[in-house]
Phi, psi and omega in degrees: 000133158339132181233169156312330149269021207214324156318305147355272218321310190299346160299275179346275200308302187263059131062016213264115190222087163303159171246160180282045187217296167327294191342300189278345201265351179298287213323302179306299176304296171313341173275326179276011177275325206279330237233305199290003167286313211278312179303333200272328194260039143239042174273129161275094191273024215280327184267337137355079173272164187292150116235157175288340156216165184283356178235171174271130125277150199222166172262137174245122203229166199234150170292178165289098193234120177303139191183088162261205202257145176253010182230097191287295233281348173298303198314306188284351182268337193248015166316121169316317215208060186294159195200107180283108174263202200256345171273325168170212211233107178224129153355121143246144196234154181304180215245153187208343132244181143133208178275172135289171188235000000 
């Protein structure tokens, strides 16, 4: 059983400022969560497999398909900072590893 110091303590550890009302009213709830765990492990799960949930879920996701875009120069009119080299028309983006310079 749960005791009024051990509510305490876990009040402390989660930064937590009970009133004597909270206390008592912790005490009882958390205890009757702890009575209803020890009923739950004298169940036999042994045939049981883990899962992380009681139903299946899936993400429903479409492949990835390349498909380009066909007007570059809209694209490139809407760049903060489009940058023509002797190789082409590219983004130019802040710089994101390496030293400072």
């Amino acid at each position: 059983m749960l005791d009024r110091e051990q509510v305490l303590k876990v009040a402390h550890l989660a930064r937590l400022d009970l009133t004597p009302q909270e206390e008592t009213q912790f005490t009882a709830q958390l205890g009757d969560i702890l009575e209803y765990f020890e009923q739950l492990s004298e169940l036999d799960t042994e045939k049981v497999s883990p899962t992380a949930r009681a139903i299946d879920v899936s993400n429903v996701t479409r492949p990835d398909q390349l498909e380009p875009y066909g007007n570059r120069d809209l694209i490139l009119q809407s760049a903060p900072e489009p940058e023509a080299t002797a190789q082409g028309e590219f983004f130019k983006v802040p710089k994101i590893m390496g030293g400072e310079e």
